[in-house]
BALUM-945922 format. One record per residue (C-alpha): residue number from 1; x, y, z. Coordinates in pm, 1 decimal. Layout:
BEGIN
> NUM, X, Y, Z
...
END
This chain:
BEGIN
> 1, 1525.2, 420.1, 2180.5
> 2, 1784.1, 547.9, 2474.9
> 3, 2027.8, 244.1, 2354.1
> 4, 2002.2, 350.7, 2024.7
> 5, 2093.2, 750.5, 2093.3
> 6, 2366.4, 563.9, 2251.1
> 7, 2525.4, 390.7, 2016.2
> 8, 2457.1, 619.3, 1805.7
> 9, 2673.7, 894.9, 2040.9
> 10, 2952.6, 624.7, 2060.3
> 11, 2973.1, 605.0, 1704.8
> 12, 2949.8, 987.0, 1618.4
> 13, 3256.7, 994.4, 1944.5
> 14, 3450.7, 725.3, 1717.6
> 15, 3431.4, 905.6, 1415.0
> 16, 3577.0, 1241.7, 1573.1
> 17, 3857.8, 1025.3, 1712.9
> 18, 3895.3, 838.5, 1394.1
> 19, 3932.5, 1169.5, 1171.0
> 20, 4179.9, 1343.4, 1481.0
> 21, 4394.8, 1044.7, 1395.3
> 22, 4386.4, 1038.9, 1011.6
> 23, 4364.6, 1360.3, 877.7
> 24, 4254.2, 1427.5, 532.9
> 25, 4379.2, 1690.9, 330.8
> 26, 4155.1, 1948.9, 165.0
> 27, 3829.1, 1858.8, 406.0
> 28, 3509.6, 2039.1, 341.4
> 29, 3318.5, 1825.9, 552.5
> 30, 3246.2, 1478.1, 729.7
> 31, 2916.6, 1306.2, 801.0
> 32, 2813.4, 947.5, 935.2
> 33, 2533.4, 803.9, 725.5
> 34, 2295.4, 481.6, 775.3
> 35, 2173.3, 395.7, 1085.1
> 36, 2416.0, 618.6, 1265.6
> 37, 2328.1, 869.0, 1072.0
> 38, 1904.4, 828.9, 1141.6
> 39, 1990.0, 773.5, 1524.6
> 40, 1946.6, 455.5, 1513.8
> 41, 2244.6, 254.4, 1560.6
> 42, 2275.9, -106.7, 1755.6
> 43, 2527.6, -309.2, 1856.4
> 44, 2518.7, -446.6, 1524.4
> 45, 2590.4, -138.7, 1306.0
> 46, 2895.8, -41.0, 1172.4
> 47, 3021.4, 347.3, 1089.5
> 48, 2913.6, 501.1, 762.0
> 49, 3180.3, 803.3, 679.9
> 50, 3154.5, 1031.4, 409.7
> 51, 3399.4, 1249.8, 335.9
> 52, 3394.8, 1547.1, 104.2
> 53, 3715.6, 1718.5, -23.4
> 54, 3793.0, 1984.9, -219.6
> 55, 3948.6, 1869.2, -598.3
> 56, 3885.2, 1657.7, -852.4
> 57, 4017.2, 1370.3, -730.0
> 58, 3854.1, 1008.5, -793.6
> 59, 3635.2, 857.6, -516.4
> 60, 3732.4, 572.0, -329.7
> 61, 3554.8, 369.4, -36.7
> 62, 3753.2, 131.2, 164.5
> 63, 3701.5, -43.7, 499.2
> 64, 3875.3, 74.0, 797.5
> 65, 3918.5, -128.1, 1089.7
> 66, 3967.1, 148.0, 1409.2
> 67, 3894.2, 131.6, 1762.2
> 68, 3768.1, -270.6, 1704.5
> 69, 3524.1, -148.0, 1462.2
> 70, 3479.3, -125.3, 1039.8
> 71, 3462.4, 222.0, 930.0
> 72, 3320.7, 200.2, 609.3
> 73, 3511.2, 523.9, 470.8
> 74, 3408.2, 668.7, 179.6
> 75, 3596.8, 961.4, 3.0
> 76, 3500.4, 1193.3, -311.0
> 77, 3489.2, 1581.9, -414.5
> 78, 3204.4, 1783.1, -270.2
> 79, 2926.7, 1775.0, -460.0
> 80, 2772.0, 2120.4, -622.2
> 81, 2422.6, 2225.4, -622.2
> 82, 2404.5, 2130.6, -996.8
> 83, 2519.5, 1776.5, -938.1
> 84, 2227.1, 1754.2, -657.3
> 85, 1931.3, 1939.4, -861.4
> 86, 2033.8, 1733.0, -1174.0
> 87, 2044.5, 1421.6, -993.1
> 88, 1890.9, 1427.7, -660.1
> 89, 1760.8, 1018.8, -634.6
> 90, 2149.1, 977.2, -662.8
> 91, 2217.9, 1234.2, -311.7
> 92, 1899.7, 1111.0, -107.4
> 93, 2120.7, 968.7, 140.5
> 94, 2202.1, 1345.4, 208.8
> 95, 1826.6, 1323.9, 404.9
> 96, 1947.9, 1075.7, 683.8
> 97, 2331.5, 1291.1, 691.2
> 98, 2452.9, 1338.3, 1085.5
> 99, 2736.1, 1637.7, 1079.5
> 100, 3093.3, 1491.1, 1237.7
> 101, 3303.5, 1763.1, 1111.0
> 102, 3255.1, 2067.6, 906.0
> 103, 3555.1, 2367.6, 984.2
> 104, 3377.6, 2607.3, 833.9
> 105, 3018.0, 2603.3, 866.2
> 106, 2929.5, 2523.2, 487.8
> 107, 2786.6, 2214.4, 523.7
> 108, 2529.0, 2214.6, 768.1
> 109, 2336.1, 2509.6, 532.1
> 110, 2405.8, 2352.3, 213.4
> 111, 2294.3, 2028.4, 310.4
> 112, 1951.9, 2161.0, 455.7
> 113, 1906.3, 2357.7, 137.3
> 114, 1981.9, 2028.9, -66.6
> 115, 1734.5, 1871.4, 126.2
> 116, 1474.9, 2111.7, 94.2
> 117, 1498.7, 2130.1, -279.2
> 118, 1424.2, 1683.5, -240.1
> 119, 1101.9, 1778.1, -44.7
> 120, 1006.2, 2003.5, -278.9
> 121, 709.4, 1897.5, -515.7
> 122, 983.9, 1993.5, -833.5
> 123, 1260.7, 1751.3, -622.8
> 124, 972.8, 1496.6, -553.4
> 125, 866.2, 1469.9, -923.9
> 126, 1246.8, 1447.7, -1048.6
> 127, 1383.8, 1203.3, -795.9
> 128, 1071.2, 969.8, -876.7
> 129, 1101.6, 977.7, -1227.0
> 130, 1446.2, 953.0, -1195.1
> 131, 1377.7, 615.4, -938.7
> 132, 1128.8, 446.7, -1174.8
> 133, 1356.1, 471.0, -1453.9
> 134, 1639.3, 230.1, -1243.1
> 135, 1362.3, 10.0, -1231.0
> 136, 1273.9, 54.5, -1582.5
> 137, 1604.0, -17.6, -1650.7
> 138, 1658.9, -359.6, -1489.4
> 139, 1354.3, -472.3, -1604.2
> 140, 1445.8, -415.2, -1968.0
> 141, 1820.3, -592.0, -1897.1
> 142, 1603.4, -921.1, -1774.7
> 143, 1409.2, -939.4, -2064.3
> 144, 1694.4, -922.8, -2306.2
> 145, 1906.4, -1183.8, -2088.2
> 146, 1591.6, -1356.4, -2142.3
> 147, 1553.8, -1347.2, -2489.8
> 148, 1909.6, -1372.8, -2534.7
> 149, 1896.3, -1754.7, -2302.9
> 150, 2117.6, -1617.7, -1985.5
> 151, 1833.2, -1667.4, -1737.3
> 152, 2070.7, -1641.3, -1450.3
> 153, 2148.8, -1277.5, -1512.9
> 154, 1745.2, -1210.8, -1638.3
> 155, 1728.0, -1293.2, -1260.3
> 156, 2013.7, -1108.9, -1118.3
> 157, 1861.4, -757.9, -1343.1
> 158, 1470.5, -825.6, -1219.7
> 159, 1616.4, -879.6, -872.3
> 160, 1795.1, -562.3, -859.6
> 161, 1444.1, -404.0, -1031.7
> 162, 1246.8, -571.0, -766.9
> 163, 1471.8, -398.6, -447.0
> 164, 1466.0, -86.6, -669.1
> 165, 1086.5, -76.2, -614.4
> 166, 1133.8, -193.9, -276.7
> 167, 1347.0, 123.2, -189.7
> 168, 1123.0, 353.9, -343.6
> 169, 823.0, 223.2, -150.8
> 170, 981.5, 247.5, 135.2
> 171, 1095.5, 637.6, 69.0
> 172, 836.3, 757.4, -83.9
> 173, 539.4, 636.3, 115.9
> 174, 763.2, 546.2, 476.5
> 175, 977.2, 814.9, 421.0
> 176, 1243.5, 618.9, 533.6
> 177, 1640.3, 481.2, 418.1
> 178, 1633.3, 196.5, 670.8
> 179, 1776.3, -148.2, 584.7
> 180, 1473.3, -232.7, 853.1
> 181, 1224.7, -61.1, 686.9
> 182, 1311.5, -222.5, 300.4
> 183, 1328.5, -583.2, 481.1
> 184, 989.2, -562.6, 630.4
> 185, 856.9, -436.5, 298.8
> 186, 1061.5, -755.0, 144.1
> 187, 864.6, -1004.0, 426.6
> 188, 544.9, -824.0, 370.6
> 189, 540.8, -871.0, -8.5
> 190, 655.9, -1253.5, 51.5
> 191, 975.9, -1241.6, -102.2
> 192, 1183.7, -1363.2, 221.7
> 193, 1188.9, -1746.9, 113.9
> 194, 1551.7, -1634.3, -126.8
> 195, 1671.2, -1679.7, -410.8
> 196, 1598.9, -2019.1, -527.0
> 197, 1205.6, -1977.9, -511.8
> 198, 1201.1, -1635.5, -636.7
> 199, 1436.5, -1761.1, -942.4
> 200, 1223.8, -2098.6, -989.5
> 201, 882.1, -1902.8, -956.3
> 202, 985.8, -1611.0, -1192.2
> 203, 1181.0, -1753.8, -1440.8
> 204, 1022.1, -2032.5, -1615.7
> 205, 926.9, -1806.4, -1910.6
> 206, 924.3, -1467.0, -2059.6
> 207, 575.5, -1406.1, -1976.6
> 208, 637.7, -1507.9, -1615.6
> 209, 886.6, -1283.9, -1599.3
> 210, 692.5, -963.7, -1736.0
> 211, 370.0, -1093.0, -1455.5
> 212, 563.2, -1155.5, -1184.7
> 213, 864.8, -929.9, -1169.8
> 214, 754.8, -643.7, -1364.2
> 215, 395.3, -562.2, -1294.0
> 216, 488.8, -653.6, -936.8
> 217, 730.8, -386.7, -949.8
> 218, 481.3, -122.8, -1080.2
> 219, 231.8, -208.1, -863.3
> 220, 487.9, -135.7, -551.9
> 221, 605.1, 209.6, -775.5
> 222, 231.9, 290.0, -754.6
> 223, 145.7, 241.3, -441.5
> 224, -100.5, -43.8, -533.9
END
């Protein structure tokens, strides 16, 4: 836990250094996400900065190598409370937000006022329904590749539908955006053995893919 608070702190020092050097015009605010942004960096993460600016310029995200380390910089307009309350699945990684810069006090209260709205039972209810429908989603793209004869990319959509459930399980019953926390929910519901197996094991009909991706995937949604 200490060499985790710090890294973390060496990261957070980086990222002041890193925005003293380049500048960006029309800051609101700056804040490290991931594991830097839980407290719980290693010598194996890298720097997650957002940046929000004031216009309507398009986002971008680029990698930025400073110091001897990748600053995974990412760049777009602050966000208003509509945009959060409409879509708040979209903003949960507001929930694991560490503060590197913010001139003029806005953030900090905005953010926890964001995040109370997500805890709310109103913000629960919309950010699961919101969460299932992804799913949803993917699972109806593999069943039309399916039907359609492009197995590959029926396997590519149910993938993405089967870490979609994955992520929800692990926020809404661990409470938790970790990387560590979705890949010990991945080894715990045996899909570690990759690609090939899941692909050979799922794919070999239609009705194997509704049974094993799909009600697999409601079953982690529910909890069951």
């Amino acid at each position: 836990m200490e060499q985790s608070r710090d890294v973390t702190d060496f990261f957070v020092s980086l990222a002041r250094e890193f925005l003293d050097k380049v500048p960006l015009t029309n800051l609101v605010c700056a804040y490290a996400g991931g594991s830097v942004g839980r407290g719980e960096a290693d010598a194996y993460s890298d720097l997650d900065l957002h940046i929000f600016v004031e216009g309507e310029d398009d986002p971008s995200c680029e990698n930025r190598l400073f110091r001897g380390h990748v600053i995974q910089l990412q760049v777009q307009s602050a966000p208003t409370d509509e945009e959060v309350y409409e879509n708040p699945w979209a903003w949960r990684y507001l929930k694991e937000a560490k503060i590197i810069l913010d001139p003029e006090d806005r953030f900090i209260s905005w953010m926890n006022d964001m995040c109370n709205y997500m805890d709310s039972p109103a913000g629960k209810a919309k950010m699961f329904a919101q969460a299932k429908a992804e799913v949803d989603s993917f699972h109806e793209e593999a069943q039309a590749a399916l039907m359609e004869g492009f197995p590959y990319s029926a396997y590519l959509a149910a993938w993405a539908g089967w870490i979609g459930a994955l992520q929800m399980s692990a926020f809404f019953q661990g409470h938790s955006l970790s990387d560590a926390q979705l890949y010990q929910l991945v080894q715990k519901t045996g899909r570690s053995e990759g690609m090939g197996g899941f692909f050979q094991e799922t794919y070999r009909s239609n009705q194997d893919v509704m049974r094993s991706c799909y009600w697999r995937t409601i079953g982690l949604i529910y909890g069951q």
